[in-house]
C-alpha positions in Angstrom: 85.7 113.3 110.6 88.2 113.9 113.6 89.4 110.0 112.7 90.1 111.6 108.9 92.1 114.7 110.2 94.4 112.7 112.4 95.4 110.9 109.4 95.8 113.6 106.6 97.1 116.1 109.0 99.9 114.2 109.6 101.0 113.5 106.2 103.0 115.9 103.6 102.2 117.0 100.9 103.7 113.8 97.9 105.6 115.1 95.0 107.2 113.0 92.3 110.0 114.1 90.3 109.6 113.3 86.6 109.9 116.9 84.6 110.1 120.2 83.6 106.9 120.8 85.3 107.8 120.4 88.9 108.5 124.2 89.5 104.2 124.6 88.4 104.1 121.9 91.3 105.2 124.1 93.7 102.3 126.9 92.9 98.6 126.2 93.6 96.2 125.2 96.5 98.5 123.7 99.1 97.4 121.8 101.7 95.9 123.2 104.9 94.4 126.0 102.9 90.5 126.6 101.7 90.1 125.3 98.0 88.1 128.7 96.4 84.4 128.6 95.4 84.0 126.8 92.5 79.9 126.2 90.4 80.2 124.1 86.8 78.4 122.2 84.9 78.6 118.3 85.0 78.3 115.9 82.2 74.5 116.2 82.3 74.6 120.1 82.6 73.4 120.3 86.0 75.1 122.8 87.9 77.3 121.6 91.1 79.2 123.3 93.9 81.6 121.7 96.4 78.8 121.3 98.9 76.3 119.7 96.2 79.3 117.0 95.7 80.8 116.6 99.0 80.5 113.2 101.2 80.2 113.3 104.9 84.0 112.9 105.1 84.6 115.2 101.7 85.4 115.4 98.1 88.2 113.6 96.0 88.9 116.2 93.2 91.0 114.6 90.1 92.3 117.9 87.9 92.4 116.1 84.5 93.7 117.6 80.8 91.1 115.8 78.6 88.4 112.6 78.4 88.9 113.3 74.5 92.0 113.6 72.9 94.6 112.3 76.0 94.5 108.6 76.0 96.7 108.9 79.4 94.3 110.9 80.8 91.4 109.1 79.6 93.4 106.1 81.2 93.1 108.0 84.8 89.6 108.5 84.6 88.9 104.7 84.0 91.2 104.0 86.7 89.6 105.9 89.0 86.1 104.2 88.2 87.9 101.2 89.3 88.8 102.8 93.1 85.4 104.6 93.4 84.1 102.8 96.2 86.7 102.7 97.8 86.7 106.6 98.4 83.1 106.1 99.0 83.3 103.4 101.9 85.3 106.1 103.3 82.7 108.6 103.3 84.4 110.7 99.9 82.5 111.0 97.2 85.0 111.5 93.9 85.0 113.8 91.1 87.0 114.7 88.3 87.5 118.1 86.8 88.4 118.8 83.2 88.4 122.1 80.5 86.3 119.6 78.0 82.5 120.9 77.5 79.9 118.9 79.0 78.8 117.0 75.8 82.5 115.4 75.9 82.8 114.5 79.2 78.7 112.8 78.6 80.0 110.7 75.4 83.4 109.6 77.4 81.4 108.7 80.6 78.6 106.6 78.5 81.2 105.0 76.4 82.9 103.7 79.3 80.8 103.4 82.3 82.5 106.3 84.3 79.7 107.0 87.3 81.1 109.8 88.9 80.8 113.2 88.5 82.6 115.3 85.5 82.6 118.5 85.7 83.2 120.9 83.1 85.9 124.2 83.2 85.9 124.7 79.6 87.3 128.8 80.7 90.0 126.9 82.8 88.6 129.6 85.6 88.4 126.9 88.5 91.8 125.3 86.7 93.2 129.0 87.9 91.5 129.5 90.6 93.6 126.4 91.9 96.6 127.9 90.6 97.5 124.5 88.6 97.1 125.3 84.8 100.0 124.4 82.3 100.9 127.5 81.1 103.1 125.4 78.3 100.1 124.1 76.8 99.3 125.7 73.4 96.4 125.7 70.9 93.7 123.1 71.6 95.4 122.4 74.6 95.3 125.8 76.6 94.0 125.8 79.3 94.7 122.3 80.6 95.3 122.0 84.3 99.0 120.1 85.5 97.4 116.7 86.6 96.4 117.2 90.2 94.2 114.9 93.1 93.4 116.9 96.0 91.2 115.6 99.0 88.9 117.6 100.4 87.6 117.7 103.9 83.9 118.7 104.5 84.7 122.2 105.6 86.6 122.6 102.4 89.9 122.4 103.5 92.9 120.7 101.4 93.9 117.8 103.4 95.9 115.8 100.9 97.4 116.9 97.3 99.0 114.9 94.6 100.7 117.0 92.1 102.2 115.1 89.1 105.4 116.5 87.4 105.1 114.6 84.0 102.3 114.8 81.7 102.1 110.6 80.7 103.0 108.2 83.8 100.7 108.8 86.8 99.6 107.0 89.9 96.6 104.7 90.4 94.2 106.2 92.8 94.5 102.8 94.7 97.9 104.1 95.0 96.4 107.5 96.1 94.3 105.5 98.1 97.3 103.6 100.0 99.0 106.6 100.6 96.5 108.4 102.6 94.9 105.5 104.7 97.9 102.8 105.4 99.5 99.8 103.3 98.2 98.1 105.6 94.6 98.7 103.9 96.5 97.8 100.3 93.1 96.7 98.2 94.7 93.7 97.0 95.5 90.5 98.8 98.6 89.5 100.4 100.6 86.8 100.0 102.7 85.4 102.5 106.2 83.6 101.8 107.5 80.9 103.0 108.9 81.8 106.3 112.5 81.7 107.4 113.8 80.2 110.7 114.2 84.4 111.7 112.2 85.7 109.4 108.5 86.5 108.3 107.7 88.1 104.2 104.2 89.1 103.2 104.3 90.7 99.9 101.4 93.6 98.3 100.5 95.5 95.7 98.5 98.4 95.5 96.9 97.8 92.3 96.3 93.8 90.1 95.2 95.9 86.8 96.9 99.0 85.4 97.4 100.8 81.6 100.8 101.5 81.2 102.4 104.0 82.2 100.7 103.8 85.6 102.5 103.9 88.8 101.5 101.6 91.6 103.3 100.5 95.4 104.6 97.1 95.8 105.3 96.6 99.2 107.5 94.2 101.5 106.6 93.8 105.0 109.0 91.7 107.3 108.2 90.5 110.6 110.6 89.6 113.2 110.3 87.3 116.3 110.4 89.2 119.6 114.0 89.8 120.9 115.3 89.9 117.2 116.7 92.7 115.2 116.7 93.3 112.0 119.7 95.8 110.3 118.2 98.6 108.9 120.4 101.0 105.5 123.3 103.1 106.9 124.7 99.4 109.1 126.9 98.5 106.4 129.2 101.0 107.2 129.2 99.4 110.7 130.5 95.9 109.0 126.5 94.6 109.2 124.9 93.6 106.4 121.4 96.0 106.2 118.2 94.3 104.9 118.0 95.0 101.0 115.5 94.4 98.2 117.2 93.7 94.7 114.7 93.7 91.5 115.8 91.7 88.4 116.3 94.0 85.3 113.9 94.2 82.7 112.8 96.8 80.1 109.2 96.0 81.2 108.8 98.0 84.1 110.8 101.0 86.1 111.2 100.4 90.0 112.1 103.3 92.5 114.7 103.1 95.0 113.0 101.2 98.1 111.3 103.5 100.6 112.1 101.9 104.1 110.5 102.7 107.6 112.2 104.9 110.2 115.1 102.6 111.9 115.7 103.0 115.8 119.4 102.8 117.0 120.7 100.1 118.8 123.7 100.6 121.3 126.3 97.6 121.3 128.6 99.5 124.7 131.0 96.7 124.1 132.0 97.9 120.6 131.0 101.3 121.5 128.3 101.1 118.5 124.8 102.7 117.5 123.6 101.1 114.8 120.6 101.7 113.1 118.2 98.6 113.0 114.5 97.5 112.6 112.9 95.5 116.1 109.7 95.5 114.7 107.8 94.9 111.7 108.9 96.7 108.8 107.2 97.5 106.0 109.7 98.8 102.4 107.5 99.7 99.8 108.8 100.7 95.7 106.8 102.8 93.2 106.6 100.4 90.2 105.4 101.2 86.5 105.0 99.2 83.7 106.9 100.8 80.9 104.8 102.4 77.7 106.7 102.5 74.5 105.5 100.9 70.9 107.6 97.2 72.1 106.1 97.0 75.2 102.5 98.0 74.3 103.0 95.3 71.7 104.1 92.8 74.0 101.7 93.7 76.7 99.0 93.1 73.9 100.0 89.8 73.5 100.9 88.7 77.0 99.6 91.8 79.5 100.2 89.2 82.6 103.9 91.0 83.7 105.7 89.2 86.7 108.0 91.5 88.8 110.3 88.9 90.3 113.1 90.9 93.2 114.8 89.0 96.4 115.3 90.7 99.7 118.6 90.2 101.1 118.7 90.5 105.2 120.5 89.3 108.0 118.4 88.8 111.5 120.5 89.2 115.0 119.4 89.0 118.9 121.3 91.0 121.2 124.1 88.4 121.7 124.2 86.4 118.4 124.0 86.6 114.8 122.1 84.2 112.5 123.7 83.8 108.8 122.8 86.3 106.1 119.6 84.8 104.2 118.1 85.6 100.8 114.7 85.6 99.8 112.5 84.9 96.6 109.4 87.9 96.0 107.5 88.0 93.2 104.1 90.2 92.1 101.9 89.7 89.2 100.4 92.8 87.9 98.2 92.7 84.6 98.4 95.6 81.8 95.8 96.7 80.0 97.0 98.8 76.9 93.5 98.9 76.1 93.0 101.4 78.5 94.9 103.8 76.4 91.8 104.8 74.6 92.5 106.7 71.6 88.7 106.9 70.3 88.0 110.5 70.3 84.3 112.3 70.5 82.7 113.2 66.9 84.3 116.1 65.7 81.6 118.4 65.7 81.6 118.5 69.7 85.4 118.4 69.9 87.2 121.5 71.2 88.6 123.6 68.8 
């Protein structure tokens, strides 16, 4: 437990910026604070508290709009089947929390194999309590909650918190997963590049299997022999070409800028220089997601294997010579499910009205 508050006390609370919704983002349960009592009914009508759920290391709460009629969030909850154990192994149990009455969240979990806990808010009163409802949502969609994962520790304090801005594209919890404990746990394997003479590329991906629409980390990690430097962003205006990752264009997919690793500064005293530059490994990571619209959900349909093909651009110095500018071949395979997107809805005599 001390182990798990060293980690999540030192991280910040993660906000994307995709809508309208982000000011909602900035209300709610933030994290250091108590989460407030909460008792509902899971998809078998028992009742169940924070305590009844909790691990020994806590509770991984996914605020969710619907396991009916929202085929992205019906998406999530499958997804976060897949990461279960995960959680688990760590000591977190994992739960999701939706307005949908019990007898929904029972026909979505049977019809697709969902073993965690669902837990019903169908008077949006824990939604509230957490300060995260979507106050734009109207008729059968009142009461909704803005998509939220917050982890728990066992004393019921928020250690971590997700808060989406958009209402459609949403990270993986593997990607939730990689946030909190380290790329370096990434579930997926890595592959390792060819090496160059200066130069060491192992490639990872957060996620092998997503719907679209979902966002996952890809991450570069380069290696560097001791005595070697490697120039980190802000060199170039220096005249030194900084290490870069370039992804090919393509309507299949939507890449963030590259996240890159704090850079130490390195003082050349002959040319009265601090440059900023990486001497050990460093590990660039981008937010990738497969792009949903009615061509690519076709396509995906037909071929869901995607390739993300990029190159990393770098060039690798000691303190007294400089080694020629080098490019580099990366590549990640990611396969889309659109059949994730579930669009079967509960009979309509247990829908909400």
């Amino acid at each position: 437990m001390k182990a798990l508050r060293a980690i999540l006390t030192s991280l910040c609370l993660l906000v994307t910026t995709y809508s309208s919704h982000a000011t909602q983002n900035a209300t709610g349960v933030q994290p250091g604070s108590k989460i407030p009592y909460f008792s509902l009914k899971d998809q078998n009508g028992h009742e169940q508290t924070f305590d009844s759920l909790k691990g020994r290391q806590g509770l991984l709460i996914l605020f969710n709009r619907s396991a009916d009629w929202c085929p992205f969030c019906k998406a999530q909850l499958i997804d976060l089947e897949g990461a279960r154990k995960k959680f688990e192994a760590k000591g977190i149990n994992v739960i999701a929390i939706t307005y949908d009455s019990p007898a929904i969240l029972s026909s979505f979990a049977a019809r697709k194999n969902i073993r965690f806990t669902m837990l019903s808010d169908p008077g949006s009163k824990t939604i509230d309590a957490f300060g995260i409802r979507n106050h734009e949502a109207t008729s059968y969609e009142a009461g909704v909650p803005i998509p939220n994962y917050y982890l728990i520790d066992p004393d019921g304090v928020v250690r971590f918190r997700h808060a989406e801005t958009g209402l459609t594209d949403r990270i993986t919890a593997n990607y939730f997963y990689a946030a909190i404990y380290g790329s370096a746990t990434l579930p997926t394997a890595s592959t390792i590049l060819p090496a160059t003479p200066h130069l060491s590329v192992a490639v990872s991906q957060s996620d092998t299997s997503v719907a679209p629409g979902s966002r996952i980390q890809l991450s570069i990690r380069a290696k560097l022999k001791p005595g070697e430097h490697l120039y980190a962003p802000g060199a170039d205006q220096f005249g030194y070409r900084s290490v870069k990752i370039v992804f090919s264009p393509s309507s299949l997919y939507k890449a963030s800028s590259v996240h890159y690793p704090k850079s130490t500064e390195l003082r050349f005293a002959a040319l009265k220089e601090t440059v900023p530059v990486f001497e050990k490994d460093a590990l660039m990571t981008v937010d990738l997601t497969p792009t949903r619209t009615p061509e690519t959900v076709t396509r995906f349909s037909n071929t869901p294997d995607l390739v993300v093909n990029a190159h990393v651009e770098y060039q690798v110095c000691t303190a007294d010579r400089c080694f020629p500018p080098t490019s580099l071949p990366l590549a990640w395979k990611i396969h889309v499910s659109p059949q994730d997107l579930d669009s079967i809805r509960v009979p309509d005599e247990i829908r909400r009205k």
